[in-house]
Gaussian input, Z-matrix of N, CA and C with variables (Angstrom, degrees):
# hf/3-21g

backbone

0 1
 N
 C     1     B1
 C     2     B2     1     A1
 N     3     B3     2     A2     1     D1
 C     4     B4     3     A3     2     D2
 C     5     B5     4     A4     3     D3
 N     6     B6     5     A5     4     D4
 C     7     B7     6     A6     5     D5
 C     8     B8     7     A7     6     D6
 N     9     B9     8     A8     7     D7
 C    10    B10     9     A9     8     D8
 C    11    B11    10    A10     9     D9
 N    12    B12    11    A11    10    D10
 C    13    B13    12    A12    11    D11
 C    14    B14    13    A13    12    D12
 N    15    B15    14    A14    13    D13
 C    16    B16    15    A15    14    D14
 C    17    B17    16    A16    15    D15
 N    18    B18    17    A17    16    D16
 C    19    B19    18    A18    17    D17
 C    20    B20    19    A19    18    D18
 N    21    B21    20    A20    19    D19
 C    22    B22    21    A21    20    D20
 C    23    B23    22    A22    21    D21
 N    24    B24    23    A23    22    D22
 C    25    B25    24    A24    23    D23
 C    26    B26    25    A25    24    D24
 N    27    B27    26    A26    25    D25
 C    28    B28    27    A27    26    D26
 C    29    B29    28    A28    27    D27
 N    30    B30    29    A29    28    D28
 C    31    B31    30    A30    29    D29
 C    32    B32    31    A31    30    D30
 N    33    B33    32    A32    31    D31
 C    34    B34    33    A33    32    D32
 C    35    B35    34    A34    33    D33
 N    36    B36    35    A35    34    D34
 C    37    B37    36    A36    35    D35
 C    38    B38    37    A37    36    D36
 N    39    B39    38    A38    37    D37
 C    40    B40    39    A39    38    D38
 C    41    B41    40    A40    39    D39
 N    42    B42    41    A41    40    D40
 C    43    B43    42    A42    41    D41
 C    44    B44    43    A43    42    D42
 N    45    B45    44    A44    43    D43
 C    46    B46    45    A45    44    D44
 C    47    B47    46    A46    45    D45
 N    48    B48    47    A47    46    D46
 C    49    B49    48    A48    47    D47
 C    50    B50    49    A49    48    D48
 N    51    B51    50    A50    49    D49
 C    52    B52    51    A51    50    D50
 C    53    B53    52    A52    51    D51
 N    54    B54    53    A53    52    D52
 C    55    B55    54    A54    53    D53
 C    56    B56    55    A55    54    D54
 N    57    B57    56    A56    55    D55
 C    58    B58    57    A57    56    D56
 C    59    B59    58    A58    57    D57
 N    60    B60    59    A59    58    D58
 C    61    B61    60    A60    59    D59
 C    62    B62    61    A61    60    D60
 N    63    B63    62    A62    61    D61
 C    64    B64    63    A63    62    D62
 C    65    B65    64    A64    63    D63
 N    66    B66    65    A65    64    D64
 C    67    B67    66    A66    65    D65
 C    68    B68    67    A67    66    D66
 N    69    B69    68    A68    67    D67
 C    70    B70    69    A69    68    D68
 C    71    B71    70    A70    69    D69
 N    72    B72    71    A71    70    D70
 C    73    B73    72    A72    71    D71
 C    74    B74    73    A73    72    D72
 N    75    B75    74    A74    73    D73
 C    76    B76    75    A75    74    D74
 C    77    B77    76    A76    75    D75
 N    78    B78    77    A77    76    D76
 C    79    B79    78    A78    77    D77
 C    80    B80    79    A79    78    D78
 N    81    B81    80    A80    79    D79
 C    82    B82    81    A81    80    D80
 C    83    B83    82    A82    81    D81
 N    84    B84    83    A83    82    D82
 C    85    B85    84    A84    83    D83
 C    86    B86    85    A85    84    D84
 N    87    B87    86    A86    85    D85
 C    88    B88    87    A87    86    D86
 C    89    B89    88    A88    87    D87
 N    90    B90    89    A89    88    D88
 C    91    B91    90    A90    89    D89
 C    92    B92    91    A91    90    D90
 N    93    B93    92    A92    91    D91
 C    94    B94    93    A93    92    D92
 C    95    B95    94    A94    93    D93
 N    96    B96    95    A95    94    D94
 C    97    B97    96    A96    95    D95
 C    98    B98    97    A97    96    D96
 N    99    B99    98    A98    97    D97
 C   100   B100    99    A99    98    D98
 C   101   B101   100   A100    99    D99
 N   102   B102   101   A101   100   D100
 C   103   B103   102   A102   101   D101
 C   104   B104   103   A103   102   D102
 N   105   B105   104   A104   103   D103
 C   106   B106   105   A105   104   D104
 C   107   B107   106   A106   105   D105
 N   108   B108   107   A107   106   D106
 C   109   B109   108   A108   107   D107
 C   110   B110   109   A109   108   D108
 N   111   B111   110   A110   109   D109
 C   112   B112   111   A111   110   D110
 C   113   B113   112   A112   111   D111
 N   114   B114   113   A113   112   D112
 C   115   B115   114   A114   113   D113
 C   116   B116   115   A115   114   D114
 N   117   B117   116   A116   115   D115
 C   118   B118   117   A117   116   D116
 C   119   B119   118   A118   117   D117
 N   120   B120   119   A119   118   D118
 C   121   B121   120   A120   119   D119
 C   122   B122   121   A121   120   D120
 N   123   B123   122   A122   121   D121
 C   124   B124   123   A123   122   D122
 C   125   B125   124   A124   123   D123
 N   126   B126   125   A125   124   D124
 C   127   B127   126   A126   125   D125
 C   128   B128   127   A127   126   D126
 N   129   B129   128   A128   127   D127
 C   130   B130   129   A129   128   D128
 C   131   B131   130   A130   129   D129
 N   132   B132   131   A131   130   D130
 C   133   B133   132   A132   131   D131
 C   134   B134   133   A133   132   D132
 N   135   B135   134   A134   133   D133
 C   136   B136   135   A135   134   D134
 C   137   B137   136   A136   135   D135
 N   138   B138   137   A137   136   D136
 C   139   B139   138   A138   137   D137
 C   140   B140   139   A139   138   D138
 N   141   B141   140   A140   139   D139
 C   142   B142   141   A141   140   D140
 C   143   B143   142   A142   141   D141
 N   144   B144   143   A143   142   D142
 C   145   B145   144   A144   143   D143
 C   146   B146   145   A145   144   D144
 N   147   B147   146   A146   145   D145
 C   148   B148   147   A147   146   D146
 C   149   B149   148   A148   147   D147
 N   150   B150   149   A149   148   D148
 C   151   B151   150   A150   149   D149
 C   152   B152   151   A151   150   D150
 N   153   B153   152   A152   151   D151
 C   154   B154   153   A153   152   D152
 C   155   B155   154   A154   153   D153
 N   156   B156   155   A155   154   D154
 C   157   B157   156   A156   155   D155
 C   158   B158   157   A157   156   D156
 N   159   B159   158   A158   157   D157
 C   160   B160   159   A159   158   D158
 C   161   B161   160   A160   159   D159
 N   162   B162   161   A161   160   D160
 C   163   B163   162   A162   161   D161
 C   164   B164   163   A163   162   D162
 N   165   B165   164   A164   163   D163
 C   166   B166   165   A165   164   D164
 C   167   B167   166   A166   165   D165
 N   168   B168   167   A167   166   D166
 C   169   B169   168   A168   167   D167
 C   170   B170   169   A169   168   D168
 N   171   B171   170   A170   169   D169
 C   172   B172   171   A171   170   D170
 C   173   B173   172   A172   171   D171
 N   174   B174   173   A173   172   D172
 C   175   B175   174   A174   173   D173
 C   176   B176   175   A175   174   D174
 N   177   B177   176   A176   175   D175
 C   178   B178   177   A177   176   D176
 C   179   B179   178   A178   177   D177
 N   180   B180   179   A179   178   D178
 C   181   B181   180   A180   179   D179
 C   182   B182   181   A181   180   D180
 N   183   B183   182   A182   181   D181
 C   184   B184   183   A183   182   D182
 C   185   B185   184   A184   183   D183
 N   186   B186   185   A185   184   D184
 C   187   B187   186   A186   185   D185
 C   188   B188   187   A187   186   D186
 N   189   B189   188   A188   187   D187
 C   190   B190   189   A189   188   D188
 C   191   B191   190   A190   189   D189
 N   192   B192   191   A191   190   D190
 C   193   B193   192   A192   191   D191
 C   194   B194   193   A193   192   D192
 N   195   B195   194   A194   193   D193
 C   196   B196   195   A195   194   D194
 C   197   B197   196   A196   195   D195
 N   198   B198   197   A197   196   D196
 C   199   B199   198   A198   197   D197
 C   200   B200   199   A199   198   D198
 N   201   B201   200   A200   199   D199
 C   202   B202   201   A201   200   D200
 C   203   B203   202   A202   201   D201
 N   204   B204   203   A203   202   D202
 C   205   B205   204   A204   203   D203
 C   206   B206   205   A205   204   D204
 N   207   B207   206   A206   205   D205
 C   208   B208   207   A207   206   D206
 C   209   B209   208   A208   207   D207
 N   210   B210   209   A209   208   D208
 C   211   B211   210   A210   209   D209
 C   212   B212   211   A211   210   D210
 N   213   B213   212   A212   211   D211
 C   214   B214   213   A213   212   D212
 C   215   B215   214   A214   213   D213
 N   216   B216   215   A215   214   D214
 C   217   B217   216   A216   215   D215
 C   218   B218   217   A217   216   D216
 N   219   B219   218   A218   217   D217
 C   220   B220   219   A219   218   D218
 C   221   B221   220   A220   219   D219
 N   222   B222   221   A221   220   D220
 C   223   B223   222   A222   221   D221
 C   224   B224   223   A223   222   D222
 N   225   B225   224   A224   223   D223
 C   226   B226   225   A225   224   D224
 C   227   B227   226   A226   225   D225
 N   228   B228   227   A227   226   D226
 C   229   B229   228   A228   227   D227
 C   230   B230   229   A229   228   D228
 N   231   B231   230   A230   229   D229
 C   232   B232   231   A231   230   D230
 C   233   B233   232   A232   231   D231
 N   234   B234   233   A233   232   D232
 C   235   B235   234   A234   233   D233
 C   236   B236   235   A235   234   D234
 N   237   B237   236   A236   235   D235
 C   238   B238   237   A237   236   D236
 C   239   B239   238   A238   237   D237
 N   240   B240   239   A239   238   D238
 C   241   B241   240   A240   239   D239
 C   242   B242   241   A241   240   D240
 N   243   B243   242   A242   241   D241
 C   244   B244   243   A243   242   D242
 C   245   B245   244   A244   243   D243
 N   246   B246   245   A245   244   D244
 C   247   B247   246   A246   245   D245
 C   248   B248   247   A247   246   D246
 N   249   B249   248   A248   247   D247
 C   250   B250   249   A249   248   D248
 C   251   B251   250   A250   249   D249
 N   252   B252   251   A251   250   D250
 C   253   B253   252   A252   251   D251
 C   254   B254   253   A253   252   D252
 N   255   B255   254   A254   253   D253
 C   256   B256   255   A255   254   D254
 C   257   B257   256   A256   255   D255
 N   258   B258   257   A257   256   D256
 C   259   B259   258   A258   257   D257
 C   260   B260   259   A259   258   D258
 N   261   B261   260   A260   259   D259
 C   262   B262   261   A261   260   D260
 C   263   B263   262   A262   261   D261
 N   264   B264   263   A263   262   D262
 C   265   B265   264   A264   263   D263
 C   266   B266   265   A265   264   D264
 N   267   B267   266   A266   265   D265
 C   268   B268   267   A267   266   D266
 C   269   B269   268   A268   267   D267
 N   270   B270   269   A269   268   D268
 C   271   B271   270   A270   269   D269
 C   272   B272   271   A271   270   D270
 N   273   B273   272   A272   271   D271
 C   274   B274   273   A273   272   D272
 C   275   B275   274   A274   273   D273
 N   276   B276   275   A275   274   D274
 C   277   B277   276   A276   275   D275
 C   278   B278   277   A277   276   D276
 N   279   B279   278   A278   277   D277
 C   280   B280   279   A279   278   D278
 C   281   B281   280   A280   279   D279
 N   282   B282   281   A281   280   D280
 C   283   B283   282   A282   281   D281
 C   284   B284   283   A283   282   D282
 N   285   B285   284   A284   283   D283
 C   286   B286   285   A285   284   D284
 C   287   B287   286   A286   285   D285
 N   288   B288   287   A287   286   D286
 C   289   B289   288   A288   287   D287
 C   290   B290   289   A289   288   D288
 N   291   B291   290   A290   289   D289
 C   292   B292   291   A291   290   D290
 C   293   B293   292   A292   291   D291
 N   294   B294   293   A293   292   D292
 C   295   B295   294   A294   293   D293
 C   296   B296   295   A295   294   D294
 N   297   B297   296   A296   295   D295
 C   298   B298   297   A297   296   D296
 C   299   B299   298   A298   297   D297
 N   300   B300   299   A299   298   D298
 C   301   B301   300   A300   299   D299
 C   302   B302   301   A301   300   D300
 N   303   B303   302   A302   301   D301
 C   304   B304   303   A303   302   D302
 C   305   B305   304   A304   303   D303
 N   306   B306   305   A305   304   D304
 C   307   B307   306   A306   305   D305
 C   308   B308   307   A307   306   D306
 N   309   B309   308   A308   307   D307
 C   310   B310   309   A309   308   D308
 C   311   B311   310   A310   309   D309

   B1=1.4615
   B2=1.5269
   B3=1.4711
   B4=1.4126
   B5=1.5531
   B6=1.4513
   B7=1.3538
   B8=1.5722
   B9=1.6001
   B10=0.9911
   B11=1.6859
   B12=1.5971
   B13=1.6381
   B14=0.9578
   B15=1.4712
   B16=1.5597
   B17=1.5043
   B18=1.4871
   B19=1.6182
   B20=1.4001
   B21=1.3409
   B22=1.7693
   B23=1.0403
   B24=1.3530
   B25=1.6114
   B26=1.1530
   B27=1.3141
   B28=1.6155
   B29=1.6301
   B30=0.9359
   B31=1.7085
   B32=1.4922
   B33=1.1223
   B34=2.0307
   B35=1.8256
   B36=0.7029
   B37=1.6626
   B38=1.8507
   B39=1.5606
   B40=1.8588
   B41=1.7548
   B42=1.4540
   B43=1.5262
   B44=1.9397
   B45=1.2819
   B46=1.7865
   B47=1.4839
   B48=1.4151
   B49=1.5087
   B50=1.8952
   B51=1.4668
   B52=1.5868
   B53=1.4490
   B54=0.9597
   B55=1.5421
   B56=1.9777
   B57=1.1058
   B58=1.6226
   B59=1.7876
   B60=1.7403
   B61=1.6571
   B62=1.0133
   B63=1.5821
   B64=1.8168
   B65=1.6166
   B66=1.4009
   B67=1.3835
   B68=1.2525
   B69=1.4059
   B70=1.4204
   B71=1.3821
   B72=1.4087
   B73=1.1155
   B74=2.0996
   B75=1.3598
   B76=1.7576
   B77=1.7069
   B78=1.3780
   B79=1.0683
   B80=1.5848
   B81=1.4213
   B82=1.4454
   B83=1.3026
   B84=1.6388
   B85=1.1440
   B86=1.8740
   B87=1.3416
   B88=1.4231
   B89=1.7521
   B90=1.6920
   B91=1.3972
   B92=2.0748
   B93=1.3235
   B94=1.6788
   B95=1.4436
   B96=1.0446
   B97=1.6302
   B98=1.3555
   B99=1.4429
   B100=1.5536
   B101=1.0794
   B102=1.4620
   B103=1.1805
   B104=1.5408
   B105=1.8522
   B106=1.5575
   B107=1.6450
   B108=1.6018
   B109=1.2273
   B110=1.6039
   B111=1.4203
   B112=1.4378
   B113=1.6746
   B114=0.8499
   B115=1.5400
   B116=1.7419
   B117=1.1868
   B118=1.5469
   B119=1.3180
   B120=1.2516
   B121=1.4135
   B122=1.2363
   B123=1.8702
   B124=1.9246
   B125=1.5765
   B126=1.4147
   B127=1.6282
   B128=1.9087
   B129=1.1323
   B130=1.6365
   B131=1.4313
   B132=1.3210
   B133=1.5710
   B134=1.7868
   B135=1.3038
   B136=1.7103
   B137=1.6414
   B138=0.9994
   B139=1.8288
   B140=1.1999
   B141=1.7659
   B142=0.8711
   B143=0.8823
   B144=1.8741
   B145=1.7316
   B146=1.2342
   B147=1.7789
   B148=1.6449
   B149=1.4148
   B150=1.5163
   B151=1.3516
   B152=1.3641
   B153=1.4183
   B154=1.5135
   B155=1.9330
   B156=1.2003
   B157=1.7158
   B158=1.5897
   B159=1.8784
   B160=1.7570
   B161=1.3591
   B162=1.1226
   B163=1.2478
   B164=1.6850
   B165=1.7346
   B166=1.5121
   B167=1.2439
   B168=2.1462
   B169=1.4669
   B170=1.4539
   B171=1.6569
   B172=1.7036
   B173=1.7088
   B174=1.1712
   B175=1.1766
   B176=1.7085
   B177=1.6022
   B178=1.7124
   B179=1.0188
   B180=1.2751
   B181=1.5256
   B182=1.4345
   B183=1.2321
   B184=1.4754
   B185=1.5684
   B186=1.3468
   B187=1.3754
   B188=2.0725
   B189=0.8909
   B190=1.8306
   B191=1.5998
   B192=1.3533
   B193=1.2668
   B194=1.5802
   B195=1.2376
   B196=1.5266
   B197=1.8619
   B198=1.8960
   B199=1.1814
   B200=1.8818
   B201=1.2959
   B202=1.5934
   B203=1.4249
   B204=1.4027
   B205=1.0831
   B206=1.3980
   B207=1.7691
   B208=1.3916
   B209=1.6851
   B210=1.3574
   B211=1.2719
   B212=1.6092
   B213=1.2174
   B214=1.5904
   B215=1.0422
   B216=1.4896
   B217=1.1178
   B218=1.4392
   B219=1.7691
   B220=1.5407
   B221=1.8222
   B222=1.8868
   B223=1.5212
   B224=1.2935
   B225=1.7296
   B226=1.4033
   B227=1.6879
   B228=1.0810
   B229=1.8998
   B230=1.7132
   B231=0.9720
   B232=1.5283
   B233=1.6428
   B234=1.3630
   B235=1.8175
   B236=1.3751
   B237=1.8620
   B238=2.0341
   B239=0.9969
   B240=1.5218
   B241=1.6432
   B242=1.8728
   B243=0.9930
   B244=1.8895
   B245=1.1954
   B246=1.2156
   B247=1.9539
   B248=1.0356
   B249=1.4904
   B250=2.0785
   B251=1.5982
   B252=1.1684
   B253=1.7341
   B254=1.6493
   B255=1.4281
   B256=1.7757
   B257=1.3785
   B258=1.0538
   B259=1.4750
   B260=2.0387
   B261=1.5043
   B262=1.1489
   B263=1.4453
   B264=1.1609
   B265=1.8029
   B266=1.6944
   B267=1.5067
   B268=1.5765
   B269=1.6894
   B270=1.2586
   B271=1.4186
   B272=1.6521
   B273=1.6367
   B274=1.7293
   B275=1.4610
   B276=1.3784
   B277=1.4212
   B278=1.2013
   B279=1.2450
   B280=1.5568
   B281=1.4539
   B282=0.8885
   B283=1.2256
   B284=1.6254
   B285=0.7214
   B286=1.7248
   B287=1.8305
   B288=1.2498
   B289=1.2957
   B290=1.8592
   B291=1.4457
   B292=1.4989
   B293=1.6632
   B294=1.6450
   B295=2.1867
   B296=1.7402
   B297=0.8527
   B298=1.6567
   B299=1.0260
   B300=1.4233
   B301=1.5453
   B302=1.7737
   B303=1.2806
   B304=1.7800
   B305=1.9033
   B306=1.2096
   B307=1.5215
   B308=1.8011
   B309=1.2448
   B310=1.1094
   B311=1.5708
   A1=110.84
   A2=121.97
   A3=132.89
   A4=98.25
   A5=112.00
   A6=108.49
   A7=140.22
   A8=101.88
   A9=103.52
   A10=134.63
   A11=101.68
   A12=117.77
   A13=110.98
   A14=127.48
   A15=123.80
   A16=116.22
   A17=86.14
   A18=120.76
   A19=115.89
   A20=115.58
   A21=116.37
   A22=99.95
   A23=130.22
   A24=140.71
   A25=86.71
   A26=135.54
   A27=108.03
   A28=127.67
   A29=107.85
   A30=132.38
   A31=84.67
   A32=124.26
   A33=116.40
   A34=98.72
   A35=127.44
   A36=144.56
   A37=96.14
   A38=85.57
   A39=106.23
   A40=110.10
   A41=113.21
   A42=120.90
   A43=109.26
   A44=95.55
   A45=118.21
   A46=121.03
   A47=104.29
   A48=128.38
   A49=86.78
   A50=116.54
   A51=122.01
   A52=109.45
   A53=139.72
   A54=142.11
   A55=77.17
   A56=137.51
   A57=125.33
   A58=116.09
   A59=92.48
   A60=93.78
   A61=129.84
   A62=101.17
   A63=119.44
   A64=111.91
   A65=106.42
   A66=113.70
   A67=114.32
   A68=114.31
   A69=136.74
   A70=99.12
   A71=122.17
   A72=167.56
   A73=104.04
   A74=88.99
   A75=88.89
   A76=75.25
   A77=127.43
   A78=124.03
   A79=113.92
   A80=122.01
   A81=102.83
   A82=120.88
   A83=114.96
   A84=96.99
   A85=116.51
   A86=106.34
   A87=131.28
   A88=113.36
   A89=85.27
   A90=91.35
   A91=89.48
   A92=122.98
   A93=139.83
   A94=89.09
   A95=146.87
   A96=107.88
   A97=120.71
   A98=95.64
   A99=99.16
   A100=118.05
   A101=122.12
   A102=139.39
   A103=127.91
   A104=93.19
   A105=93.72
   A106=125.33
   A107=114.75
   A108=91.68
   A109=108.87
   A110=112.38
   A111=118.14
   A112=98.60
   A113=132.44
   A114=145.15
   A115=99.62
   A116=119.64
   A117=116.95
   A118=102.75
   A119=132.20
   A120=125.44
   A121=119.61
   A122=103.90
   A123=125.26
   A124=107.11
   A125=116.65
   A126=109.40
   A127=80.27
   A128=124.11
   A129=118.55
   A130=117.26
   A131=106.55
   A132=105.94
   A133=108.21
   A134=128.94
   A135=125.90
   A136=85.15
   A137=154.63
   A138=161.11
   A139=77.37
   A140=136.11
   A141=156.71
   A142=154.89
   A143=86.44
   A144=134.17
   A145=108.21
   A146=119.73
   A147=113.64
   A148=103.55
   A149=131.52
   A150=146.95
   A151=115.20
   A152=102.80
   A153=98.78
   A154=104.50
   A155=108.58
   A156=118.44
   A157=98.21
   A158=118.66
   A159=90.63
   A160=122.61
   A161=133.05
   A162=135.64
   A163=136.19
   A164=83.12
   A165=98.34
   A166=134.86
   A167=107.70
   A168=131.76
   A169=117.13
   A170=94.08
   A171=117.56
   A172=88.09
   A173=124.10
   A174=125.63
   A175=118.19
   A176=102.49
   A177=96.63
   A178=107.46
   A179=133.83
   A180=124.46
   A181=118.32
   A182=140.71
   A183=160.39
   A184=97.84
   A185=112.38
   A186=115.01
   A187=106.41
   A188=106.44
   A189=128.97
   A190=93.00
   A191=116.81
   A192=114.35
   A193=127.27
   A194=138.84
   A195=146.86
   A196=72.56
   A197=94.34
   A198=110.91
   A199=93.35
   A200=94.12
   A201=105.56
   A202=109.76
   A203=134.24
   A204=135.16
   A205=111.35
   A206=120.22
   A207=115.55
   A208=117.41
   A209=107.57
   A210=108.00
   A211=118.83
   A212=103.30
   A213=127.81
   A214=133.94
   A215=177.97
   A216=164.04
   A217=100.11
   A218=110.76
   A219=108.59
   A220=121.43
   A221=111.17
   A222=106.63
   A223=108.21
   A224=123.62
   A225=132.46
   A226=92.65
   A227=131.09
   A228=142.05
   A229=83.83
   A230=118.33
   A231=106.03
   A232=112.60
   A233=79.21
   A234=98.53
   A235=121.01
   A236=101.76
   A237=94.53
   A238=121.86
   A239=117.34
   A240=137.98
   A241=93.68
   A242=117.97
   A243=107.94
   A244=121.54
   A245=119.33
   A246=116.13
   A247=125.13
   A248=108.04
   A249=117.35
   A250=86.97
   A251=130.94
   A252=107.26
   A253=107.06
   A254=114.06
   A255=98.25
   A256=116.04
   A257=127.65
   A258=122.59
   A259=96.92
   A260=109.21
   A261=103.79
   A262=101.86
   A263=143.33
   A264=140.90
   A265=77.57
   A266=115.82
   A267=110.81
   A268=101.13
   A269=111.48
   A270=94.97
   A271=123.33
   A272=100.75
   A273=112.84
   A274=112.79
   A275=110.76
   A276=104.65
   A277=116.36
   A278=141.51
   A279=131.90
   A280=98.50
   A281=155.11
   A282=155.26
   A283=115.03
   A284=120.50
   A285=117.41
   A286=102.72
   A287=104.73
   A288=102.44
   A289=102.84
   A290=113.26
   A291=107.37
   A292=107.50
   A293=97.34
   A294=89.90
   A295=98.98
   A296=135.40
   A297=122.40
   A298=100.73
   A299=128.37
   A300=115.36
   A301=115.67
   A302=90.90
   A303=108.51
   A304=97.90
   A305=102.38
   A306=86.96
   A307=114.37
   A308=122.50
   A309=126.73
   A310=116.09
   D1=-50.21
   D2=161.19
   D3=-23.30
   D4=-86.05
   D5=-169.59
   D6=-47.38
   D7=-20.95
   D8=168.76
   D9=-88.47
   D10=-11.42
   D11=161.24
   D12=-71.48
   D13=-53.68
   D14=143.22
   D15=23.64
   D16=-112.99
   D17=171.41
   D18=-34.67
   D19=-48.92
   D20=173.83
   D21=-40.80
   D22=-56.17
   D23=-119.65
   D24=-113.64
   D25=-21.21
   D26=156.27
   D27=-118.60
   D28=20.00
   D29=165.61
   D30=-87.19
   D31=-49.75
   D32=-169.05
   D33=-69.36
   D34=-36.70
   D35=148.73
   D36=3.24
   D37=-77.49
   D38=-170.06
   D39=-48.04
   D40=-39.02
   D41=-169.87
   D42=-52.28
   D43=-66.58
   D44=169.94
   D45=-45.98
   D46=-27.59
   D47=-150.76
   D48=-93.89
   D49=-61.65
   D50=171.49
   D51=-60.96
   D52=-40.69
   D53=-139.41
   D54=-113.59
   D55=-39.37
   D56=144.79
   D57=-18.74
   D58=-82.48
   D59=171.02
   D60=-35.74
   D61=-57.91
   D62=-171.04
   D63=-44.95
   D64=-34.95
   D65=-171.70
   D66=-84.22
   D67=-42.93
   D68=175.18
   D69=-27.59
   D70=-90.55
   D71=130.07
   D72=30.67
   D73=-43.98
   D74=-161.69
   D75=-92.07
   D76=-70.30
   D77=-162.61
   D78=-42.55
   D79=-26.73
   D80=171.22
   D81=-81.96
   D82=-19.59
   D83=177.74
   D84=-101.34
   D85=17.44
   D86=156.69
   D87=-52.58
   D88=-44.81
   D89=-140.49
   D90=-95.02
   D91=3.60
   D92=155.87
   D93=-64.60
   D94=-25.20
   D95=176.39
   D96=-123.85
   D97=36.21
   D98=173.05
   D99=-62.72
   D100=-60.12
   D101=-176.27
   D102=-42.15
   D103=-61.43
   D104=164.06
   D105=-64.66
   D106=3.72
   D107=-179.22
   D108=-103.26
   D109=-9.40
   D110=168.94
   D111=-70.43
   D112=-43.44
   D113=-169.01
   D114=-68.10
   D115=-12.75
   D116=171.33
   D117=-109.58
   D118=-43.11
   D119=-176.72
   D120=-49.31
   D121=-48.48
   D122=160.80
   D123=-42.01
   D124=-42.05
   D125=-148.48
   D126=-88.17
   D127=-37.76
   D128=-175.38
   D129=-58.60
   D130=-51.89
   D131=-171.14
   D132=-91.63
   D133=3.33
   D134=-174.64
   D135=-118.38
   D136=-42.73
   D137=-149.11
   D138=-102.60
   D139=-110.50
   D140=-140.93
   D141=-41.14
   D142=-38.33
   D143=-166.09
   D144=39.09
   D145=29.96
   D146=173.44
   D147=-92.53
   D148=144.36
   D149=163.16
   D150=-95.90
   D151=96.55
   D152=176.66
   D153=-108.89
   D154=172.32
   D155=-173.87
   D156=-35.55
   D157=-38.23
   D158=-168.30
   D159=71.12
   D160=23.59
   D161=-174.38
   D162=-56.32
   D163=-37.54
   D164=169.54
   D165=-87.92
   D166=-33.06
   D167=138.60
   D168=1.63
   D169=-82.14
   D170=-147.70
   D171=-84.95
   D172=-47.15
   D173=-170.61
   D174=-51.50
   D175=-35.91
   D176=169.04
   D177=-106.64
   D178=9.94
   D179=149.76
   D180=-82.93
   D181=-15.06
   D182=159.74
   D183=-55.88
   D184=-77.61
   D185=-162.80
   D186=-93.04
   D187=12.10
   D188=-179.61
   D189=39.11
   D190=64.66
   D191=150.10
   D192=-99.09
   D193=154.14
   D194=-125.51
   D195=-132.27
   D196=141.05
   D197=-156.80
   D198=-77.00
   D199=-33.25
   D200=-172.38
   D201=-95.46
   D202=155.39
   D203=-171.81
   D204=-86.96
   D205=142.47
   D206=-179.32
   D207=-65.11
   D208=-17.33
   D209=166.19
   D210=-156.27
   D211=151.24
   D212=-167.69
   D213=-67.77
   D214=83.51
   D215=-178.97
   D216=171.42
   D217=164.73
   D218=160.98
   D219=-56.69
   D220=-34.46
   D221=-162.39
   D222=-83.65
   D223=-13.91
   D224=-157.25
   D225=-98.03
   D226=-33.04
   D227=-125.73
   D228=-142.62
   D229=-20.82
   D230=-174.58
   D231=-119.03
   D232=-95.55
   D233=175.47
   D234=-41.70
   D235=-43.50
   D236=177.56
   D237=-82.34
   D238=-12.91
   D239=-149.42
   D240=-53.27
   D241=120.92
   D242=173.81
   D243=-51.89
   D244=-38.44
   D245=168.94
   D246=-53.87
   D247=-22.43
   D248=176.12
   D249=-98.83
   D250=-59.43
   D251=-137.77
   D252=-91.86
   D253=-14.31
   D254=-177.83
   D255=-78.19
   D256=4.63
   D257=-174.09
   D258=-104.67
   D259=-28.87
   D260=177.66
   D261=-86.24
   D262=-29.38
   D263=-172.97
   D264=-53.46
   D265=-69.88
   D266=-135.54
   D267=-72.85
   D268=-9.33
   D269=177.13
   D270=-94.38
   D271=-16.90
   D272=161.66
   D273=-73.35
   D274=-27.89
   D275=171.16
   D276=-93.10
   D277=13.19
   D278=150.05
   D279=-101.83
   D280=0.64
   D281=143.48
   D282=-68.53
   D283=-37.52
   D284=175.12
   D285=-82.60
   D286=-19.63
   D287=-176.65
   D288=-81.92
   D289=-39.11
   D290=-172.60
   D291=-80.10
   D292=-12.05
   D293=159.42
   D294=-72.81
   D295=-1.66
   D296=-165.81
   D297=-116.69
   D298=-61.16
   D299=-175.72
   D300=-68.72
   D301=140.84
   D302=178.64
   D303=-65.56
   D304=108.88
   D305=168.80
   D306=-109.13
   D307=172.43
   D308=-149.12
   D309=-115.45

């Protein structure tokens, strides 16, 4: 029986492990229109003189995040990005942990 909770518990491994990518994946290409959307907010309120909410503007000037990412690729910009991957580390790692511990 051991062995076969085991095995669940790391076949369940694979679920977190895709839905990792899956996320990876949107968030980098989430993160392709950052730029142009600061680049419209600029072209509205300096062209336009319209004031709209600015959401994305004020928001990385609040928290001083850079419109463009410090680094490039899907694994750097996606997959490693910390807002996608710590919630998936800690749930593969209590899962690799309940293949290891003897439970009762």
């Amino acid at each position: 029986m051991q062995e076969k909770q085991s095995l669940i518990a790391l076949l369940g491994c694979a679920i977190p492990a895709f839905f990792w990518v899956l996320e990876g994946q949107w968030k980098h290409f989430q993160r392709g229109f950052y730029p142009r959307a600061a680049e419209l907010e600029r072209i509205l309120v300096t062209e336009y003189n319209l004031r709209g909410p600015a959401i994305f503007g004020d928001w990385s000037r609040v928290f001083k995040r850079a419109n463009k990412p410090k680094r490039n690729g899907l694994l750097w910009d996606g997959i490693l990005n910390p807002s996608v991957f710590i919630s998936y580390v800690l749930e593969i790692g209590f899962l690799l942990i309940l293949s290891i511990v003897k439970l009762r």
